[in-house]
PATOR-579802 format. One record per residue (C-alpha): residue number from 1; residue in one letter; x, y, z. Coordinates in nm, 4 decimals. Layout:
REM residues N
{num = NUM, residu = a, x = X, y = Y, z = Z}
...
This chain:
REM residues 322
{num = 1, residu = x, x = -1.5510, y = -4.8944, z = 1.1506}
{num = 2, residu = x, x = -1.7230, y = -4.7851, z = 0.8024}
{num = 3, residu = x, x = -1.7581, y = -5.0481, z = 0.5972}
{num = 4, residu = x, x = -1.5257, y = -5.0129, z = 0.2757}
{num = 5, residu = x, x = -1.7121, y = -4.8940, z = -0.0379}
{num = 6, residu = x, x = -1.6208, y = -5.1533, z = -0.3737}
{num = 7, residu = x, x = -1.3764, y = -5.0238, z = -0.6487}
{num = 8, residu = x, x = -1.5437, y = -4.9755, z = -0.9323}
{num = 9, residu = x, x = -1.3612, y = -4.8663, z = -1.2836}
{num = 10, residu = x, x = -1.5004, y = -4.5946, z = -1.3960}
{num = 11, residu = x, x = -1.4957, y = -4.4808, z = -1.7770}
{num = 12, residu = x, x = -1.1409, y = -4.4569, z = -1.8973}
{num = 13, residu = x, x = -1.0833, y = -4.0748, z = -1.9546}
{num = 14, residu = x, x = -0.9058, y = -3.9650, z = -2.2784}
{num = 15, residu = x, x = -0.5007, y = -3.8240, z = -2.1406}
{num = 16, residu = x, x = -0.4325, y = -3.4856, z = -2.1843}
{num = 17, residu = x, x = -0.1328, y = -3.2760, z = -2.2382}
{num = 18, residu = x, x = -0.0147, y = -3.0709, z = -1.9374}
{num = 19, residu = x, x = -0.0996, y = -2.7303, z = -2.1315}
{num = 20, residu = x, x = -0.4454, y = -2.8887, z = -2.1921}
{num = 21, residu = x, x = -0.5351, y = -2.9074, z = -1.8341}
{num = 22, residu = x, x = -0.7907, y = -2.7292, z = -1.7096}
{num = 23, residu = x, x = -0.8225, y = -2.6070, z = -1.3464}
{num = 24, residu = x, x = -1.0820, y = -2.7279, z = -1.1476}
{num = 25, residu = x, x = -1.1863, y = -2.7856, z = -0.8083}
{num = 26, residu = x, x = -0.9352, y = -2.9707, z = -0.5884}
{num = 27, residu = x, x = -1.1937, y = -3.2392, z = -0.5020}
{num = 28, residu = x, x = -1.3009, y = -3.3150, z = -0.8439}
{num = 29, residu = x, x = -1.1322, y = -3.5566, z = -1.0332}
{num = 30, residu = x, x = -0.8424, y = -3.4517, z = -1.2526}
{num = 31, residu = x, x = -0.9020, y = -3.3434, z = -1.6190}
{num = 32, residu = x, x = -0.5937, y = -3.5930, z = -1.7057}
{num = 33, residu = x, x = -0.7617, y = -3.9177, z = -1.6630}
{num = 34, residu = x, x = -0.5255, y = -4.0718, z = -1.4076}
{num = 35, residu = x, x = -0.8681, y = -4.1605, z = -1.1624}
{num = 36, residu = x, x = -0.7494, y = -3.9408, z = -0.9124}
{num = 37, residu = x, x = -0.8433, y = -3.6190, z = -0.7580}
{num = 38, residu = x, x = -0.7437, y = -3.2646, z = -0.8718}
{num = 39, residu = x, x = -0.5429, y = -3.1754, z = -0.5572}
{num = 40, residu = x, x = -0.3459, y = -3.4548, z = -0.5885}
{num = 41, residu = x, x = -0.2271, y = -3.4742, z = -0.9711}
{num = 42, residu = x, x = -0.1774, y = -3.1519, z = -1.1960}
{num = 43, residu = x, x = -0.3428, y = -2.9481, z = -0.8767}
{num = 44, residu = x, x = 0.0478, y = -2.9656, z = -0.7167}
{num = 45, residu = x, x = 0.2341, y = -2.7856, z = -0.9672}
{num = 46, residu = x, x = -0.0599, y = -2.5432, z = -1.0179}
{num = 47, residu = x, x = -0.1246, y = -2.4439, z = -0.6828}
{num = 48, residu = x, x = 0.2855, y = -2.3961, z = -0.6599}
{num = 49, residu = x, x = 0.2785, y = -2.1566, z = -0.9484}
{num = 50, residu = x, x = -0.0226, y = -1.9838, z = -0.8408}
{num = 51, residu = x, x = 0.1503, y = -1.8934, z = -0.4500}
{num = 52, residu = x, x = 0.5005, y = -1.8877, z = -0.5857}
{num = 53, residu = x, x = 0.6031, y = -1.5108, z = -0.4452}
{num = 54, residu = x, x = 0.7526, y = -1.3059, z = -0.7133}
{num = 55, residu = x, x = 0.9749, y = -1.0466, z = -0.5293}
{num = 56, residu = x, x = 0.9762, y = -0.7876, z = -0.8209}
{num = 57, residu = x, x = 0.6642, y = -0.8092, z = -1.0059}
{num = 58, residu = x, x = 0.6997, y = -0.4628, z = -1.2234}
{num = 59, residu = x, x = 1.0946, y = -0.5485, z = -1.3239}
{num = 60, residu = x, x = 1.1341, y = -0.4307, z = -1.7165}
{num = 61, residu = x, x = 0.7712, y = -0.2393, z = -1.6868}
{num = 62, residu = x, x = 0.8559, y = 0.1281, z = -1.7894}
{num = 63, residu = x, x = 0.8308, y = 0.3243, z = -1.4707}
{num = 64, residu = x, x = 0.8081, y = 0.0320, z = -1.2507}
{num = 65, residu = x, x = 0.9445, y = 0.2496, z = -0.9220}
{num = 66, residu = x, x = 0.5923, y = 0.4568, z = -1.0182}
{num = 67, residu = x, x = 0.3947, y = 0.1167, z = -1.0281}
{num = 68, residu = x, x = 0.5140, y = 0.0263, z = -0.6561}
{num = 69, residu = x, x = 0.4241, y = 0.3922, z = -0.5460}
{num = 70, residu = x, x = 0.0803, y = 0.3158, z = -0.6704}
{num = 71, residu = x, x = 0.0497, y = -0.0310, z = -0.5812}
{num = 72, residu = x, x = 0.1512, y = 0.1042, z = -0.1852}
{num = 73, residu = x, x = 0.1694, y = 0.4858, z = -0.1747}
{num = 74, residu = x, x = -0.0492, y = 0.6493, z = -0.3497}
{num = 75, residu = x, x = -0.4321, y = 0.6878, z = -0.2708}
{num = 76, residu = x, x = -0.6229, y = 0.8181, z = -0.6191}
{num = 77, residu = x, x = -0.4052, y = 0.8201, z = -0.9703}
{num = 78, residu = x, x = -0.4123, y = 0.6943, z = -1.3245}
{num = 79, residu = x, x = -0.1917, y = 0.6367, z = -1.5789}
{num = 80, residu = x, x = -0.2821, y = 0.5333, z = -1.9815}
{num = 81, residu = x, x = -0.1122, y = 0.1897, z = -2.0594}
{num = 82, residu = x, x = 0.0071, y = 0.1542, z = -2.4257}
{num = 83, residu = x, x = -0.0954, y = -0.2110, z = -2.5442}
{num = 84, residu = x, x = 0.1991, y = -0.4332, z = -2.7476}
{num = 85, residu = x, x = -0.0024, y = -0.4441, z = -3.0669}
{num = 86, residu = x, x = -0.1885, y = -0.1372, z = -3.0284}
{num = 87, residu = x, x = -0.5671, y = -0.1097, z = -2.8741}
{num = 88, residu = x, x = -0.8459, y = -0.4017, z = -2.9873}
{num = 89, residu = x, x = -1.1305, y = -0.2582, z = -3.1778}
{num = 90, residu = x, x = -1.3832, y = -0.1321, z = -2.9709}
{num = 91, residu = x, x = -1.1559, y = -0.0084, z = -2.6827}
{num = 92, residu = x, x = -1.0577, y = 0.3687, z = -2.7241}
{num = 93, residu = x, x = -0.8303, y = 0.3851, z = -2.4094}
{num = 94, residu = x, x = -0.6907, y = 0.1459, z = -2.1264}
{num = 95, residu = x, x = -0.5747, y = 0.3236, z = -1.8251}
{num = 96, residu = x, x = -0.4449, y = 0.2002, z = -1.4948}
{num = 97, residu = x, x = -0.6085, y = 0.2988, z = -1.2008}
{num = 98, residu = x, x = -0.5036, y = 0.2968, z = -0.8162}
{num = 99, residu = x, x = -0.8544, y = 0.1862, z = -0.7084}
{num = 100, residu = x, x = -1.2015, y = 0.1072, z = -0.8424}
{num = 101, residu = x, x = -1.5531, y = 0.1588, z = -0.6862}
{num = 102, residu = x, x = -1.6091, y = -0.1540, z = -0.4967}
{num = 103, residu = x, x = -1.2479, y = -0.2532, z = -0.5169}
{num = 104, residu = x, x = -1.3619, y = -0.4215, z = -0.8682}
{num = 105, residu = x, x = -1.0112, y = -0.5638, z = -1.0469}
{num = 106, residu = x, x = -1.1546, y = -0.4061, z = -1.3692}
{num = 107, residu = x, x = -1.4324, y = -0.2110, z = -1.5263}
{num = 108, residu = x, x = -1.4753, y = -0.2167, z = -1.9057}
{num = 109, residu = x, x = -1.6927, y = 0.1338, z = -1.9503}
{num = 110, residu = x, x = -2.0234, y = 0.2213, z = -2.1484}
{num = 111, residu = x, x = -1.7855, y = 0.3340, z = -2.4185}
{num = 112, residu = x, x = -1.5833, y = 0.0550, z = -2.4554}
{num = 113, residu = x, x = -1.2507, y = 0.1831, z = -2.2735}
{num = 114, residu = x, x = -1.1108, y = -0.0143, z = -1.9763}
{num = 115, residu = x, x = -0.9862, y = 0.0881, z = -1.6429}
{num = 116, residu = x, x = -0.7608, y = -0.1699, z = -1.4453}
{num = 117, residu = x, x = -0.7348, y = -0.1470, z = -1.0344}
{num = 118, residu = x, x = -0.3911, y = -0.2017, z = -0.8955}
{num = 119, residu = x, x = -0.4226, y = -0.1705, z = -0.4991}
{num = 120, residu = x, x = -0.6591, y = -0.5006, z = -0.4981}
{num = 121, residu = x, x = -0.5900, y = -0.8431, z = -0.3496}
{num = 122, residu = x, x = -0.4489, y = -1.1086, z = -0.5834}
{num = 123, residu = x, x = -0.4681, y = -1.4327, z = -0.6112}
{num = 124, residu = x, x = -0.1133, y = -1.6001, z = -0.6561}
{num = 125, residu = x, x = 0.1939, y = -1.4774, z = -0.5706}
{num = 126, residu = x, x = 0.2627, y = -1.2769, z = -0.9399}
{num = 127, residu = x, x = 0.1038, y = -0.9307, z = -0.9199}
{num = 128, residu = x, x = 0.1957, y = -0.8902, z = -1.2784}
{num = 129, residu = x, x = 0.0177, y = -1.2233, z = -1.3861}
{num = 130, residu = x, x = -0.2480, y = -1.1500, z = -1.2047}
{num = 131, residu = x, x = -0.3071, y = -0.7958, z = -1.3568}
{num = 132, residu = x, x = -0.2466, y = -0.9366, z = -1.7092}
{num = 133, residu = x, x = -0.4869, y = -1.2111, z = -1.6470}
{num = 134, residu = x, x = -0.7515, y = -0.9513, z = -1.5319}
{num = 135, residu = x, x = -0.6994, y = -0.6837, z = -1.8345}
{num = 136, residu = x, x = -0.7529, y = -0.9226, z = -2.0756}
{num = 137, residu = x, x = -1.0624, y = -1.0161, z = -1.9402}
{num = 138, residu = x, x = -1.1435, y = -0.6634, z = -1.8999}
{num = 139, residu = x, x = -1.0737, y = -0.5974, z = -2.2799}
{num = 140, residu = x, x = -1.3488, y = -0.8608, z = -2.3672}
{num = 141, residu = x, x = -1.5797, y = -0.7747, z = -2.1376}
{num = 142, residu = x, x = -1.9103, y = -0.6115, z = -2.2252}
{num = 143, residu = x, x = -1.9195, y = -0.2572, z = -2.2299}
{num = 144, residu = x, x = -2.0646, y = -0.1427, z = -1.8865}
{num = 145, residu = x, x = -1.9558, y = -0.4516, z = -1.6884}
{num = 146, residu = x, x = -1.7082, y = -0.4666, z = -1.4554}
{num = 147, residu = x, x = -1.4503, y = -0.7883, z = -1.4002}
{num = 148, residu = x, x = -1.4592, y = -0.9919, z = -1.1007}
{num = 149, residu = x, x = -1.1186, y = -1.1836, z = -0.9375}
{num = 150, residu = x, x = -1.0732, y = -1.5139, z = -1.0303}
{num = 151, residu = x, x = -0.7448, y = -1.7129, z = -0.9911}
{num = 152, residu = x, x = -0.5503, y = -1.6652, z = -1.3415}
{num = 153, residu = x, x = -0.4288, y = -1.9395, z = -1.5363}
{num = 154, residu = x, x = -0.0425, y = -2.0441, z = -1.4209}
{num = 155, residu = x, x = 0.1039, y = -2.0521, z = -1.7595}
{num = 156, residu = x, x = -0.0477, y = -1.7148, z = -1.8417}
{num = 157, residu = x, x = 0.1030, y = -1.3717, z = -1.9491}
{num = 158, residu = x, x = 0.2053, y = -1.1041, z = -1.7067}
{num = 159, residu = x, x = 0.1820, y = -0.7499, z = -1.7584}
{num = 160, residu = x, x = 0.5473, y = -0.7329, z = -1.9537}
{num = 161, residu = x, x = 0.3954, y = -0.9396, z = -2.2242}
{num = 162, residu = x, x = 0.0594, y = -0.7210, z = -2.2850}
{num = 163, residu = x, x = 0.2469, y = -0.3730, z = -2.2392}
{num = 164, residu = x, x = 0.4244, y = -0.1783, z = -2.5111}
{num = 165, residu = x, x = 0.8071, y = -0.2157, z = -2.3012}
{num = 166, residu = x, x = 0.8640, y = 0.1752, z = -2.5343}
{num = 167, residu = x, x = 0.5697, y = 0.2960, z = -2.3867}
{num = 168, residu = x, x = 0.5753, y = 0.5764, z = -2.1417}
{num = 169, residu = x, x = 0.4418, y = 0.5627, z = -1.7821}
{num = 170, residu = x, x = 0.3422, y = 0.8925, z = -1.6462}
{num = 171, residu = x, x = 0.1196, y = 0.8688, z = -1.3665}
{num = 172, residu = x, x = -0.1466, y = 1.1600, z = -1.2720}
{num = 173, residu = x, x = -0.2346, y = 1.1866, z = -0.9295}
{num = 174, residu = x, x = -0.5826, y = 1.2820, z = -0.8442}
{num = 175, residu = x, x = -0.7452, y = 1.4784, z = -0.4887}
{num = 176, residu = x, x = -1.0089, y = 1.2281, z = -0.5392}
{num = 177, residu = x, x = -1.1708, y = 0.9452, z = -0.7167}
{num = 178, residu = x, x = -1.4210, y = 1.1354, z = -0.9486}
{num = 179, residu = x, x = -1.2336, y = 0.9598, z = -1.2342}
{num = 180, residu = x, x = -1.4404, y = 0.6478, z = -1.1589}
{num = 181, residu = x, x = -1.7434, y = 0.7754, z = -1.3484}
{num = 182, residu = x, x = -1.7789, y = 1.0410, z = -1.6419}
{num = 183, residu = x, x = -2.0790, y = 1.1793, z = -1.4470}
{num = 184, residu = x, x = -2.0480, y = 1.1152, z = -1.0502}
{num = 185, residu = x, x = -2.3406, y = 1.2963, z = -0.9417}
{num = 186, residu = x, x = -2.5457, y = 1.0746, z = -1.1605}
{num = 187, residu = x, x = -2.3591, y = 0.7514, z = -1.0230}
{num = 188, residu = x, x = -2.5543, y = 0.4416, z = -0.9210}
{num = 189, residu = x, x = -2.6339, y = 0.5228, z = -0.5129}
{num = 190, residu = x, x = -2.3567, y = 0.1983, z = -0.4727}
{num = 191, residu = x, x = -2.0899, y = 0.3890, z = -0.7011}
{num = 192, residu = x, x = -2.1725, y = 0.7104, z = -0.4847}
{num = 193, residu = x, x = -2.1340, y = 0.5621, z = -0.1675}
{num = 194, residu = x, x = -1.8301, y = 0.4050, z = -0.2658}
{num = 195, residu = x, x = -1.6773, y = 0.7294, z = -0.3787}
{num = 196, residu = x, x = -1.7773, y = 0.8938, z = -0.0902}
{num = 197, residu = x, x = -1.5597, y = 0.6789, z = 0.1663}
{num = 198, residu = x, x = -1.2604, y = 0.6949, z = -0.0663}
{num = 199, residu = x, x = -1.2795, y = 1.0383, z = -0.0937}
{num = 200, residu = x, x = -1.3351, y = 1.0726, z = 0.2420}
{num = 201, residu = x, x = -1.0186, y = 0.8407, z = 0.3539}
{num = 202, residu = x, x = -0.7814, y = 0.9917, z = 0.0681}
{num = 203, residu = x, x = -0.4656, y = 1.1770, z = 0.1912}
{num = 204, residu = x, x = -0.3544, y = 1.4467, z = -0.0283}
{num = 205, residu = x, x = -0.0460, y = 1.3261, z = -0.2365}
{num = 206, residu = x, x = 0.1637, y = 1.4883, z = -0.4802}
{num = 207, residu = x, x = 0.4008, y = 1.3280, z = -0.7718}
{num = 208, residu = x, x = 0.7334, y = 1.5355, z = -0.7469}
{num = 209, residu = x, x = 0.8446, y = 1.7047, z = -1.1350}
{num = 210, residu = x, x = 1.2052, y = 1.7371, z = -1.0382}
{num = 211, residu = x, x = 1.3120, y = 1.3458, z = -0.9788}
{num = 212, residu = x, x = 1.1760, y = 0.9989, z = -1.0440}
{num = 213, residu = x, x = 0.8994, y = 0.8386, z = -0.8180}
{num = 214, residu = x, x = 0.9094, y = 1.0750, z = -0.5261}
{num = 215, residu = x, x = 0.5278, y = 1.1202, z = -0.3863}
{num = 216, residu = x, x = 0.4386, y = 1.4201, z = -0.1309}
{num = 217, residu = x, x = 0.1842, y = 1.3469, z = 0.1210}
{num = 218, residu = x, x = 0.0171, y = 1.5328, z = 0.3831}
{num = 219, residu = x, x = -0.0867, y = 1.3877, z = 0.6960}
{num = 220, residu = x, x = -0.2581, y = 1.5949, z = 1.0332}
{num = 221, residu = x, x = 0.0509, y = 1.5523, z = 1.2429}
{num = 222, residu = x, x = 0.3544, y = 1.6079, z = 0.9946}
{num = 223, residu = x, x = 0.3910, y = 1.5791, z = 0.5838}
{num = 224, residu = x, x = 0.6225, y = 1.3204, z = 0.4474}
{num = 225, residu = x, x = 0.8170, y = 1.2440, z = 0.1201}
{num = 226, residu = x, x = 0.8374, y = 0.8946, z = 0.0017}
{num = 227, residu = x, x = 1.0751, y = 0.8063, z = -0.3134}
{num = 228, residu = x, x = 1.0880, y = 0.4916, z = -0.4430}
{num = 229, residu = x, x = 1.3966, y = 0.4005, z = -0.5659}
{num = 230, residu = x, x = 1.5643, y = 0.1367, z = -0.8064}
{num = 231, residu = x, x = 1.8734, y = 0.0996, z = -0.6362}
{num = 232, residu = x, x = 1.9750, y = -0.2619, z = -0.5074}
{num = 233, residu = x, x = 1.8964, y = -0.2319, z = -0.1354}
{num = 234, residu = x, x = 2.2299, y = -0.3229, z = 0.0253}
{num = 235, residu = x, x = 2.4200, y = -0.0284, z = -0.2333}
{num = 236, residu = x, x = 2.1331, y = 0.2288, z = -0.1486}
{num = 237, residu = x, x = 2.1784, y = 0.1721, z = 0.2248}
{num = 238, residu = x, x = 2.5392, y = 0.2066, z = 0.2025}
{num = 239, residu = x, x = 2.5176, y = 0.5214, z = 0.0212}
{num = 240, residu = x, x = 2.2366, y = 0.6911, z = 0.2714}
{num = 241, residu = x, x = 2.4454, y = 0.5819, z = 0.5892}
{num = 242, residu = x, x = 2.7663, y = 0.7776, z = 0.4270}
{num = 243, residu = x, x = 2.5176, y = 1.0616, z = 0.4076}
{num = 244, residu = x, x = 2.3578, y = 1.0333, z = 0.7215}
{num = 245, residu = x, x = 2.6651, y = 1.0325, z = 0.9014}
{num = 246, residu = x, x = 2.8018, y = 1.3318, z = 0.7086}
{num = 247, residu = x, x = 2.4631, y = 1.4960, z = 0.7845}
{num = 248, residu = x, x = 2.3487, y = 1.5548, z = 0.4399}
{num = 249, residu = x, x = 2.0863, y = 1.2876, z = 0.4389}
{num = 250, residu = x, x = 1.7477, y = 1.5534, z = 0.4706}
{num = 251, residu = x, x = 1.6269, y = 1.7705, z = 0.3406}
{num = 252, residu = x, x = 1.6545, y = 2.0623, z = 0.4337}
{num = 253, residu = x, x = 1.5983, y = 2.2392, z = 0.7680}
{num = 254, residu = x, x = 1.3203, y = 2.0801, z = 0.9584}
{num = 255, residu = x, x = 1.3357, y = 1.7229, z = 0.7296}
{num = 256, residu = x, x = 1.4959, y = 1.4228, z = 0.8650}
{num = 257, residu = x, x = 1.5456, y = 1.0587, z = 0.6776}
{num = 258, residu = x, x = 1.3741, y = 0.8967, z = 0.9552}
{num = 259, residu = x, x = 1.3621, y = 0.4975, z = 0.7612}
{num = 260, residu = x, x = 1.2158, y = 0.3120, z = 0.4001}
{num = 261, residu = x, x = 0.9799, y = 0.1042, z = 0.3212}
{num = 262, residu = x, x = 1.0550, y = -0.2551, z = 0.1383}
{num = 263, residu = x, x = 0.7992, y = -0.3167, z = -0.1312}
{num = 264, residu = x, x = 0.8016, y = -0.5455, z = -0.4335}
{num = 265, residu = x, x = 1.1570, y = -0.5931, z = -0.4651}
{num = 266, residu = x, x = 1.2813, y = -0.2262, z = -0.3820}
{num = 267, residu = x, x = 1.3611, y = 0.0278, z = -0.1450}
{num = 268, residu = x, x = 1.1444, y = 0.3506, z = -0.0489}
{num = 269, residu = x, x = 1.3429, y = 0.6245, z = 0.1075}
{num = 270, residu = x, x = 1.1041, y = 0.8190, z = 0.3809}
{num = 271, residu = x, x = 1.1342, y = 1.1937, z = 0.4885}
{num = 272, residu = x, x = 0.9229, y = 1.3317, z = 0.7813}
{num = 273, residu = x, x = 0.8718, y = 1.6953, z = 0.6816}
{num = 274, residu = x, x = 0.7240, y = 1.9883, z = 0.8665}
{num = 275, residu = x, x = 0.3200, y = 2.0456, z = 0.8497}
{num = 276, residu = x, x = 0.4401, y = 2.3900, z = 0.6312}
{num = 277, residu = x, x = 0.6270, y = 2.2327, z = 0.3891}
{num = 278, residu = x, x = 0.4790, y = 2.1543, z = 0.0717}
{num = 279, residu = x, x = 0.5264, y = 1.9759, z = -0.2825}
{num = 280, residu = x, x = 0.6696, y = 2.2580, z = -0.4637}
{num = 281, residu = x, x = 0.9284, y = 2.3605, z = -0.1442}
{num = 282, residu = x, x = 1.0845, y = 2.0197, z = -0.1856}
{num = 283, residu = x, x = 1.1431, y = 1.9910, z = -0.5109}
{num = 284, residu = x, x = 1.4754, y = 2.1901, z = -0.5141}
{num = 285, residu = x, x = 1.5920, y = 2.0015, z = -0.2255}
{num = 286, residu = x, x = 1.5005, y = 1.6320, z = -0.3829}
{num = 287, residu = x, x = 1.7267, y = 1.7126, z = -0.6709}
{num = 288, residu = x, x = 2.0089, y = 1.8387, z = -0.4980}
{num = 289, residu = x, x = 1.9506, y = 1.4871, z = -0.2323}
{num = 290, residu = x, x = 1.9275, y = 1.2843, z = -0.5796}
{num = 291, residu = x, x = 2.3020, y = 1.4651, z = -0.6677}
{num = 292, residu = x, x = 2.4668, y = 1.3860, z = -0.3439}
{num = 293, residu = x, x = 2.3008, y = 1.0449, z = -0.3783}
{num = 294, residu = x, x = 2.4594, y = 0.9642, z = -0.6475}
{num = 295, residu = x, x = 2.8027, y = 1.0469, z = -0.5582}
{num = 296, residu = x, x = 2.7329, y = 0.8140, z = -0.2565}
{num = 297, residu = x, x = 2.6233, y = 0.5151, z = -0.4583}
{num = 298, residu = x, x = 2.9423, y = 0.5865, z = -0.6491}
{num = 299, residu = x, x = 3.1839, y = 0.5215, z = -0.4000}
{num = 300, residu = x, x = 3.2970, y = 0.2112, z = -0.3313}
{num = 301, residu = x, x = 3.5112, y = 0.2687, z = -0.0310}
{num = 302, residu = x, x = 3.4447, y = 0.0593, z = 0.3060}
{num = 303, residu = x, x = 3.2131, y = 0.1937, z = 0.5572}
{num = 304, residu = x, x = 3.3653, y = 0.3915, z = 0.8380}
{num = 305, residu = x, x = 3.2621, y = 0.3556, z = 1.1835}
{num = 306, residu = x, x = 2.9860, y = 0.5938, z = 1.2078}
{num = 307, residu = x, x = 2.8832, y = 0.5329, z = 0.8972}
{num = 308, residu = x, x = 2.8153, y = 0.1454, z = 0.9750}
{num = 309, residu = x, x = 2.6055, y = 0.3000, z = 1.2842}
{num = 310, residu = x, x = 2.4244, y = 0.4879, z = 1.0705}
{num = 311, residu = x, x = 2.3605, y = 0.1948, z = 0.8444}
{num = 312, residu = x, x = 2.2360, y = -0.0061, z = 1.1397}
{num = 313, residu = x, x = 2.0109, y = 0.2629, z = 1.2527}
{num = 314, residu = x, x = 1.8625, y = 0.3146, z = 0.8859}
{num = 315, residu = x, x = 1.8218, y = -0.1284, z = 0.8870}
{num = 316, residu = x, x = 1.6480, y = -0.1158, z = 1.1933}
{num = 317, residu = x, x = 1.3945, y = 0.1460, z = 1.1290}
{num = 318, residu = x, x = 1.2818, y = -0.0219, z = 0.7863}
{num = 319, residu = x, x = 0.9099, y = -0.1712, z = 0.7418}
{num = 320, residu = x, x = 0.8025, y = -0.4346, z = 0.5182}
{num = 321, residu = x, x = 0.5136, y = -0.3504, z = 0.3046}
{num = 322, residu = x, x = 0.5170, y = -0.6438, z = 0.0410}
């Protein structure tokens, strides 16, 4: 058996306040004083902070169905974000940004302004902390640098405290990633590359003008329309079994409401379309779907029969993205 090391007392460390803690490695001793080892003290309640799931990160962000469609959906878009307080000096625009060159989390620009990746891996269970964490970094970054992940502080701000809650949120979808850099075909040959297999892997996508947070896509088998939707999701599958079983649940000849998506808290409607049909042939059928949805979500009456089989059948073909 290894023999027992002596205790020795160690230097008595000043006691700090629980907002004064500083994170630190789990092995290393905690920044409290109480002799013993990050993991075990203030580590606890940290690490359950950090990996506590939020189920609705974006709740009370203007346009927060459009944040999940970019988070999941949506392959190359941008949209400005409006600052509480206004913009720092120094920073002439922030914009959000589906993804960044080298999946960075942030890139402050030669001229100051600030891009901020959504569709990147995050470090805690709070998407919104995380991004809030990252943007403020990225506003205090040096021009031409981009922001690496780190794990953000638990007690920090999420994005609903660094957003202007009046601003508006009105995405632009791009065919590709050329956004990235002001000048692409003088990127760096890593920034080139980069764009090149994003490009390459982007499926065309289209933002609907008619209703709220419905995204066209094409794909080489079939096209689709995905619409995110604020509804709670027990009410919203209530209301698209009554139409399903009434048969008024596509749209339009050729469409069928074939399941939805889960992400972040809500629901995401999805319509297999044919190859032919485009963006601008389903935008008069959306809105006259979004009317005769919300009749449905207005009645109250219990399910029939068929309409409880065609709630089952809509449960059992949904997918979990988040």
């Amino acid at each position: 058996m290894a023999k027992k090391r002596p205790q020795t007392k160690g230097k008595q460390q000043p006691q700090l306040r629980d907002g004064e803690i500083p994170v630190v490695g789990a092995r290393e001793p905690c920044p409290c004083g109480s002799g013993r080892r990050y993991k075990a003290c203030h580590g606890r309640s940290a690490a359950h902070a950090v990996t506590e799931l939020v189920q609705r990160p974006f709740e009370g962000l203007p346009g927060e169905c459009d944040w999940v469609a970019l988070r999941e959906l949506v392959p190359a878009a941008t949209v400005a974000l409006p600052l509480k307080g206004g913009l720092p000096e120094g920073v002439p625009s922030v914009s959000l940004a589906t993804v960044l060159p080298m999946a960075w989390p942030a890139l402050r620009r030669d001229d100051g302004s600030v891009l901020l990746g959504l569709q990147n891996d995050t470090s805690s269970g709070d998407i919104s902390r995380d991004l809030a964490d990252t943007l403020r970094r990225a506003l205090e970054a040096e021009p031409g640098t981009p922001v690496q992940a780190r794990r953000a502080p638990a007690d920090g701000p999420r994005l609903q405290d660094v957003l202007d809650p009046e601003g508006a949120f009105e995405p632009v979808v791009h065919a590709g990633f050329e956004f990235w850099v002001p000048d692409s075909e003088n990127a760096s040959p890593e920034v080139a590359a980069s764009l090149e297999r994003a490009n390459a892997a982007a499926i065309p996508t289209v933002k609907l003008t008619g209703v709220d947070a419905a995204y066209w896509c094409e794909t080489p088998e079939k096209n689709h329309l995905r619409w995110v939707m604020p509804h709670p999701e027990e009410q919203l599958l209530d209301a698209l079994a009554r139409l399903h079983a009434a048969g008024t649940s596509s749209l339009g000849e050729g469409t069928r409401l074939v399941g939805s998506f889960r992400a972040h808290g809500v629901t995401v409607p999805v319509w297999d379309l044919p190859s032919g049909v485009g963006a601008d042939d389903i935008e008069k059928p959306a809105a006259e779907f979004a009317e005769r949805l919300a009749a449905a979500l207005a009645t109250d009456a219990p399910l029939t029969a068929d309409e409880r089989r065609a709630r089952g059948g809509l449960t059992n073909r949904q997918v979990t993205l988040s």
